[in-house]
NURO-68990 format. One record per atom (N, C-alpha, C, CB): residue number from 1; atom name; x, y, z. Coordinates in steps of 0.05 Angstrom, whole numbers, always signed. Glycine has a CB too. Layout:
BEGIN
+------+------+--------+--------+--------+
! resi ! name !      x !      y !      z !
+------+------+--------+--------+--------+
!  NUM !   CA !      X !      Y !      Z !
...
+------+------+--------+--------+--------+
***
This chain:
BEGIN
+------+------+--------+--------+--------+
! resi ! name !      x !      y !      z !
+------+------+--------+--------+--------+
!    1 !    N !   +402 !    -17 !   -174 !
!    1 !   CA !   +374 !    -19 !   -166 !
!    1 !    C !   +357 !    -24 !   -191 !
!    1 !   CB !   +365 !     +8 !   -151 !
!    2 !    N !   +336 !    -41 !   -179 !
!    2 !   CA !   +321 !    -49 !   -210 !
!    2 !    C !   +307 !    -27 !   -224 !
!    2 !   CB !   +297 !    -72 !   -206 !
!    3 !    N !   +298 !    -28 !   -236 !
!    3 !   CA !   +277 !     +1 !   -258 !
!    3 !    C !   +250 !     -6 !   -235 !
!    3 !   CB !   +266 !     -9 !   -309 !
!    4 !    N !   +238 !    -31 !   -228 !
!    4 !   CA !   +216 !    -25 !   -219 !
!    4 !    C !   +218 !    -19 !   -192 !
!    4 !   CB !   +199 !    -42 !   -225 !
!    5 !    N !   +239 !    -26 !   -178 !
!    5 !   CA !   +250 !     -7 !   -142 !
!    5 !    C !   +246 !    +18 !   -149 !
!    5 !   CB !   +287 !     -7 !   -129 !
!    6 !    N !   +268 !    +23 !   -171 !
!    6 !   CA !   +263 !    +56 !   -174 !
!    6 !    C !   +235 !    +67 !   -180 !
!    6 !   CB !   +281 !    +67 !   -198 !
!    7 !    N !   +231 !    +57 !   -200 !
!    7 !   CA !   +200 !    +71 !   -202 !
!    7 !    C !   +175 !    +77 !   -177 !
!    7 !   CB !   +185 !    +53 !   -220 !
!    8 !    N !   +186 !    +47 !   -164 !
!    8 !   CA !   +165 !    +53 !   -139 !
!    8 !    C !   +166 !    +72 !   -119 !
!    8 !   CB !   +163 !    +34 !   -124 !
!    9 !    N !   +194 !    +72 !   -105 !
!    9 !   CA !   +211 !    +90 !   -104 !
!    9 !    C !   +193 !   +118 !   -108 !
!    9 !   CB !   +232 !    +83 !   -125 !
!   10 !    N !   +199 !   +131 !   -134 !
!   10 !   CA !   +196 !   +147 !   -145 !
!   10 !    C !   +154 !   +158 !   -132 !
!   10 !   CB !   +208 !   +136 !   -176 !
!   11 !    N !   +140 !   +132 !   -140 !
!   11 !   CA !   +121 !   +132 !   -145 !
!   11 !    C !   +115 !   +137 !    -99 !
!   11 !   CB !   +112 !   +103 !   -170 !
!   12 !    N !   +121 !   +126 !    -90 !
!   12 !   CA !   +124 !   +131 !    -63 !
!   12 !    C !   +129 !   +166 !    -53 !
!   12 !   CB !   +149 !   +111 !    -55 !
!   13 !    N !   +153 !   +177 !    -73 !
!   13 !   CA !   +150 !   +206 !    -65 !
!   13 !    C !   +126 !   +216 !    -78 !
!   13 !   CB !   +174 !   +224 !    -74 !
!   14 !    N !   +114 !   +213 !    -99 !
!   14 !   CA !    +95 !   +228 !   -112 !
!   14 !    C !    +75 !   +226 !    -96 !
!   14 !   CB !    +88 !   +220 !   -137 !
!   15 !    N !    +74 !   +198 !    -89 !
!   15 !   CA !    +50 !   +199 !    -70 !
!   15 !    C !    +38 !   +221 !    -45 !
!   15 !   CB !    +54 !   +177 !    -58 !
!   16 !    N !    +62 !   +227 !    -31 !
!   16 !   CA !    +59 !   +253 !    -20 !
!   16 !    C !    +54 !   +281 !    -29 !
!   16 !   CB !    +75 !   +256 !    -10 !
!   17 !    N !    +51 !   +281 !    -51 !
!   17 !   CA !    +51 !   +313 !    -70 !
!   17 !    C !    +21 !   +304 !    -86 !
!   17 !   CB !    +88 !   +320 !    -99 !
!   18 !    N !     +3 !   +291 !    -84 !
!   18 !   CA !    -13 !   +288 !   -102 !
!   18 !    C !    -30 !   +314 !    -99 !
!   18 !   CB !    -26 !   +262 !   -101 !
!   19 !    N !    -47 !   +314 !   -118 !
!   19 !   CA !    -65 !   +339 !   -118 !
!   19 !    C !    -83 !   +345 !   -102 !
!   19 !   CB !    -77 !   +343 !   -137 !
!   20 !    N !    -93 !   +323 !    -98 !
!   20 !   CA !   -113 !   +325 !    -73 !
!   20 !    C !   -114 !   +293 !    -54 !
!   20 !   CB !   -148 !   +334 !    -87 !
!   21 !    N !   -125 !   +296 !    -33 !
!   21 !   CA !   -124 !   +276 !    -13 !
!   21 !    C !   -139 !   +257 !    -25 !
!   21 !   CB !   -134 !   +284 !    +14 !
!   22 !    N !   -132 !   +228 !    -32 !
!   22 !   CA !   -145 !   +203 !    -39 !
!   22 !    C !   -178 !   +199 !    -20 !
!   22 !   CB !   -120 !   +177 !    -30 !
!   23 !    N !   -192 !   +188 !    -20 !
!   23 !   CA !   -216 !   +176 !     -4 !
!   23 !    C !   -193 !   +158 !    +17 !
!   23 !   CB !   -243 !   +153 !    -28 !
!   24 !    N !   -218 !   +152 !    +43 !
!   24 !   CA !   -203 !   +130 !    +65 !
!   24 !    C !   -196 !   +106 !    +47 !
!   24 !   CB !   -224 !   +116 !    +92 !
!   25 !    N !   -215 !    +95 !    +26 !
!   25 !   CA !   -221 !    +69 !    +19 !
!   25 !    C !   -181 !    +67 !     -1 !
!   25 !   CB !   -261 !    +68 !     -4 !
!   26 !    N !   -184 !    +87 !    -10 !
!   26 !   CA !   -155 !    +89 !    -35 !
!   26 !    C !   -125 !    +93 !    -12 !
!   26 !   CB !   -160 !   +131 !    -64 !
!   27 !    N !   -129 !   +107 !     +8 !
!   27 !   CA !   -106 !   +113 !    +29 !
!   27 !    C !   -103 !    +76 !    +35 !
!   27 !   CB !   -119 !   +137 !    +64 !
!   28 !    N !   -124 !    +59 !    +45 !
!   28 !   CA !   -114 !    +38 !    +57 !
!   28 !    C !   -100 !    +19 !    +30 !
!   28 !   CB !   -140 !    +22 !    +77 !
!   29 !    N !   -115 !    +20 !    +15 !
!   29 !   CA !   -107 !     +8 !     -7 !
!   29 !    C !    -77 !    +15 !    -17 !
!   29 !   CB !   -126 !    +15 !    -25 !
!   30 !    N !    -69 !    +37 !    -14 !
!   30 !   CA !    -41 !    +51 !    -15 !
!   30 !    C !    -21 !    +41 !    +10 !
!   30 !   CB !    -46 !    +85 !    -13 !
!   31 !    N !    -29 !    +42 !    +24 !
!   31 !   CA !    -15 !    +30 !    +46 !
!   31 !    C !    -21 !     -4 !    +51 !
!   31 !   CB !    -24 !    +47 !    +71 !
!   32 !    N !    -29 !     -6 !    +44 !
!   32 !   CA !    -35 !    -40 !    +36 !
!   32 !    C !    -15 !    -48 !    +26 !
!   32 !   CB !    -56 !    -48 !    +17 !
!   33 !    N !    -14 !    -38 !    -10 !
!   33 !   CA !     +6 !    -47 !    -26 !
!   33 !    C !    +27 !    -30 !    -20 !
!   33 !   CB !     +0 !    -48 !    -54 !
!   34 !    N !    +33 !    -12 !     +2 !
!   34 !   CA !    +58 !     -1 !     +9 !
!   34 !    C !    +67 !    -31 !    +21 !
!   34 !   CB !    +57 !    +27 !    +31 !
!   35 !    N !    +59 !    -34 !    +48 !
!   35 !   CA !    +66 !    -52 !    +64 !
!   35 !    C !    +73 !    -80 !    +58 !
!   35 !   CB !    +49 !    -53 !    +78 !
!   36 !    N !    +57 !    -91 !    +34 !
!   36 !   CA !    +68 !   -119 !    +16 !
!   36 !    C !    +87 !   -117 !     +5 !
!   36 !   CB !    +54 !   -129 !     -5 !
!   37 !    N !    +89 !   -100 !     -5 !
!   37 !   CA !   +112 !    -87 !    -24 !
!   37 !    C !   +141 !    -91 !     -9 !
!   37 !   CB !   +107 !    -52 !    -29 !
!   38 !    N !   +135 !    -73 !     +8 !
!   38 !   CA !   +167 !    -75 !    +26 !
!   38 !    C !   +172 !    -97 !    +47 !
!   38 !   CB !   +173 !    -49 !    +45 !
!   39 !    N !   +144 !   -106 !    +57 !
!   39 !   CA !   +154 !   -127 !    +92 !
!   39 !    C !   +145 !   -146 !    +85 !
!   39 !   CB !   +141 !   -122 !   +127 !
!   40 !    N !   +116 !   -149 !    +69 !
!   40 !   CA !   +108 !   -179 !    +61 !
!   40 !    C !    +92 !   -183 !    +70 !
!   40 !   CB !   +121 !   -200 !    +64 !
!   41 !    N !    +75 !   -215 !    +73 !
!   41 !   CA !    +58 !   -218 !    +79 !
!   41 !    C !    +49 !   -205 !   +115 !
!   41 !   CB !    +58 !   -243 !    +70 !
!   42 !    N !    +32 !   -198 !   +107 !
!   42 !   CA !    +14 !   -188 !   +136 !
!   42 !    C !    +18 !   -205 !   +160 !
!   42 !   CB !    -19 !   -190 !   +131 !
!   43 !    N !    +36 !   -197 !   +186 !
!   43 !   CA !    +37 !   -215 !   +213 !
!   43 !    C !    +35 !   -206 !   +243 !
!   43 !   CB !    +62 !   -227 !   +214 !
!   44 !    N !    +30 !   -224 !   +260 !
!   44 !   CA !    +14 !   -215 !   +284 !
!   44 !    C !    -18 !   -222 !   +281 !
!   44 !   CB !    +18 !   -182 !   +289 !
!   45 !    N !    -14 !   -211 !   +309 !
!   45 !   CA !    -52 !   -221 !   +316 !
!   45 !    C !    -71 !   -195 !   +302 !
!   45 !   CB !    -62 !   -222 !   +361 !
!   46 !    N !    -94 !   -198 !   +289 !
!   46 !   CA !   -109 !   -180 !   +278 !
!   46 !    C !   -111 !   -161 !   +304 !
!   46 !   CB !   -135 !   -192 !   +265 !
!   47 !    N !   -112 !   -136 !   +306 !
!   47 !   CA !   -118 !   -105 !   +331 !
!   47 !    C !   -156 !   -112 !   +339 !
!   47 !   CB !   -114 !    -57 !   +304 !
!   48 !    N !   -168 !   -112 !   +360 !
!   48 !   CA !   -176 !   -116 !   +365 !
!   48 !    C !   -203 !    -95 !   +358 !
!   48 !   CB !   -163 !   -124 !   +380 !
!   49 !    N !   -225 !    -98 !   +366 !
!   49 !   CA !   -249 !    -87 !   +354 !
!   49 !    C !   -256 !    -56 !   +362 !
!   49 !   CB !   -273 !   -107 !   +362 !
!   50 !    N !   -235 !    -55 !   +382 !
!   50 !   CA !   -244 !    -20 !   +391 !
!   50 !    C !   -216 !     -1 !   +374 !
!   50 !   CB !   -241 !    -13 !   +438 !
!   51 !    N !   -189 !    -14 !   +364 !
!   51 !   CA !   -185 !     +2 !   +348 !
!   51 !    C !   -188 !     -5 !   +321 !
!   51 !   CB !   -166 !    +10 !   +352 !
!   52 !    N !   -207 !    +12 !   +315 !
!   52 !   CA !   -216 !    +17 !   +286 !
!   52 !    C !   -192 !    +25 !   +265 !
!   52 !   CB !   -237 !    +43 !   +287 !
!   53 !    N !   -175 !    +39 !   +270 !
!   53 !   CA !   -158 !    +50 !   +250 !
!   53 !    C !   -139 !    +30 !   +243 !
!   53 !   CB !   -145 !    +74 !   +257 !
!   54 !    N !   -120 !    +11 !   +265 !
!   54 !   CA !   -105 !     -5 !   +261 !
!   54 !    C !   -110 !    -35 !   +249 !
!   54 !   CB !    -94 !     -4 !   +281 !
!   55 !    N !   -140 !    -42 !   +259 !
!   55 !   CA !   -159 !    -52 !   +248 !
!   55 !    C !   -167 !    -57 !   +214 !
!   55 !   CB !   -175 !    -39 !   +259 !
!   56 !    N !   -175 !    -27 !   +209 !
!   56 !   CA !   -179 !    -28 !   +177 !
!   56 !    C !   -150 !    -27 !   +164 !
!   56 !   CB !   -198 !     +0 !   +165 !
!   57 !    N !   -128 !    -27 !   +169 !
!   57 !   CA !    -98 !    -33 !   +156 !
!   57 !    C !    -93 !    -57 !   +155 !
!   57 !   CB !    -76 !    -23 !   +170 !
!   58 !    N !    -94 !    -69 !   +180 !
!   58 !   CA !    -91 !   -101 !   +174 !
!   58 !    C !   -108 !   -111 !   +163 !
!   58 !   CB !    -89 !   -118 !   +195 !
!   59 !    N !   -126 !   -109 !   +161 !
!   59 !   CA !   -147 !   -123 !   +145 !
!   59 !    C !   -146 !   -113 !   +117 !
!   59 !   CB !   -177 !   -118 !   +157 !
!   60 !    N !   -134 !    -92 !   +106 !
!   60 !   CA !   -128 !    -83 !    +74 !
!   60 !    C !   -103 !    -99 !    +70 !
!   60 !   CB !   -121 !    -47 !    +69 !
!   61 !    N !    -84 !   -100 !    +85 !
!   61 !   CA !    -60 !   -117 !    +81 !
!   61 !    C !    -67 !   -144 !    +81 !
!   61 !   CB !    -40 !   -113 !   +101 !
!   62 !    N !    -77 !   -159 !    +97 !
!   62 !   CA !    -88 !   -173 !   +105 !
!   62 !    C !    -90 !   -189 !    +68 !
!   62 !   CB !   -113 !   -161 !   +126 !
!   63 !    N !   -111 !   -172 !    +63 !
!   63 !   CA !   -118 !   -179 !    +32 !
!   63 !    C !   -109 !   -190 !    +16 !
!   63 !   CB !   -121 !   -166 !    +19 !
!   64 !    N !    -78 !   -178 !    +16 !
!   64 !   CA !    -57 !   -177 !     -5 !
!   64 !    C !    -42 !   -198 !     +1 !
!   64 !   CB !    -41 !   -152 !     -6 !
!   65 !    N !    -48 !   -223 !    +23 !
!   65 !   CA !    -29 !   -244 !    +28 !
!   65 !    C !    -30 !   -264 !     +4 !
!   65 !   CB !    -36 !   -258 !    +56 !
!   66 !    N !     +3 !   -259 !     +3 !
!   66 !   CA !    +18 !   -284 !    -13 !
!   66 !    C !    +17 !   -263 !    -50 !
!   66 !   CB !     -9 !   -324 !    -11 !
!   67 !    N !    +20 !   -243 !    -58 !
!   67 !   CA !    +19 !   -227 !    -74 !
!   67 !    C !    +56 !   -218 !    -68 !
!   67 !   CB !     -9 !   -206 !    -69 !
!   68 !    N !    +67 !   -224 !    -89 !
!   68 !   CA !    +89 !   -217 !    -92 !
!   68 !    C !    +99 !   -185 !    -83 !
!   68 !   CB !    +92 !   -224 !   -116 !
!   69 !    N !   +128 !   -190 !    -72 !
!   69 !   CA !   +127 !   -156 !    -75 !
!   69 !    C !   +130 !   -146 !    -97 !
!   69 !   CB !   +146 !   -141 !    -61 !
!   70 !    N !   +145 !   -152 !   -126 !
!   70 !   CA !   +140 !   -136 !   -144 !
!   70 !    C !   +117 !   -133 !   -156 !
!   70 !   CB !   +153 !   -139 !   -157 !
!   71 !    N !    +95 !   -159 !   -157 !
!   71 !   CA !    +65 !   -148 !   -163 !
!   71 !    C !    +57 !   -125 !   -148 !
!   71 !   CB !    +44 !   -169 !   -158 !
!   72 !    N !    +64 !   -121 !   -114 !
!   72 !   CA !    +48 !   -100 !   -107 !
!   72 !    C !    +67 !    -76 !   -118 !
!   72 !   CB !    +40 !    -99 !    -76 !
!   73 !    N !    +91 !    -72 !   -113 !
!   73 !   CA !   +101 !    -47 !   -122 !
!   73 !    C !    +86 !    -39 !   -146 !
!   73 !   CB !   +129 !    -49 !   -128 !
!   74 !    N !    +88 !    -62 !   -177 !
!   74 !   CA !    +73 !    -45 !   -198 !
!   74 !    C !    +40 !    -44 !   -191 !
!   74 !   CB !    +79 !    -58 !   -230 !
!   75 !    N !    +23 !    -44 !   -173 !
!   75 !   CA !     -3 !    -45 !   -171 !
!   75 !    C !     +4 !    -13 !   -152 !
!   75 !   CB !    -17 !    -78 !   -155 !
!   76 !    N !    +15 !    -12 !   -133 !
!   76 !   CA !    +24 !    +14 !   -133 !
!   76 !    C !    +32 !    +40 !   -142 !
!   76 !   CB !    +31 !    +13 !   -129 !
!   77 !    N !    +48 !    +34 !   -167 !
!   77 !   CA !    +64 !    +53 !   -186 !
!   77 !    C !    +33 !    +55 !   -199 !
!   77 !   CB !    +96 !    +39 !   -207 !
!   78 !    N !    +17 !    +36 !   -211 !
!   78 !   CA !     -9 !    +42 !   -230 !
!   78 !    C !    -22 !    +58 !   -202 !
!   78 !   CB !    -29 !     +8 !   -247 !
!   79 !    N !    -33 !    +54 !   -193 !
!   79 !   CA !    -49 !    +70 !   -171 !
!   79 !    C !    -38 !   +102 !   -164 !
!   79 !   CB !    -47 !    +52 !   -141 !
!   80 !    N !    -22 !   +107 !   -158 !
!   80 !   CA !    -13 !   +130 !   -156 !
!   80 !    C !     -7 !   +148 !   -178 !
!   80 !   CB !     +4 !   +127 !   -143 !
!   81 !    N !     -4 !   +138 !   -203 !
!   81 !   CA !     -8 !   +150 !   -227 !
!   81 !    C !    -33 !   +151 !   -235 !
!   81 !   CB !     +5 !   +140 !   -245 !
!   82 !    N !    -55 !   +137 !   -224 !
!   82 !   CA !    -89 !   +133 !   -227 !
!   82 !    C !    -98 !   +160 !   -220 !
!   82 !   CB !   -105 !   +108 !   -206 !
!   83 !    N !    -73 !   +172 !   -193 !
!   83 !   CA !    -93 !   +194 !   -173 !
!   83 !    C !    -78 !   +218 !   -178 !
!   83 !   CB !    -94 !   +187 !   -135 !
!   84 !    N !    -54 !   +220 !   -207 !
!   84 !   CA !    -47 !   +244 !   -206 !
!   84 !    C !    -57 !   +262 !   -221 !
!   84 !   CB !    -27 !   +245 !   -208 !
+------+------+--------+--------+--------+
***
């Protein structure tokens, strides 16, 4: 496994143990570059205007189209070391 799998990896468990709960704005952003990271570019039809939650995900992912997965893994690994 590469050093930066592992690290992310790594940086993926931490993420659950951080010290305190991120803002909404830093959660989507985390799951943003989770989701590039591992599946890739963002697909399907955008969720429609009454759900809000599935809504603001695709549209954070959304963002990140055509961004490598190892760019997002290390934009990840820096972020989650940002919030420990």
């Amino acid at each position: 496994m590469s050093d930066l799998k592992a690290r992310f990896e790594q940086a993926v468990a931490e993420s659950k143990t951080l010290p305190e709960k991120p803002d909404n704005m830093t959660l989507l952003k985390i799951y943003a570059l989770y989701k590039q990271a591992t599946a890739g570019d963002v697909e399907g039809e955008r969720p429609g205007m009454t759900d809000f939650v599935a809504r603001a995900k695709w549209d954070a992912w959304n963002a990140l189209k055509g961004k490598s997965a190892e760019e997002a893994m290390q934009e990840y690994i820096d972020l989650i070391e940002s919030l420990k």
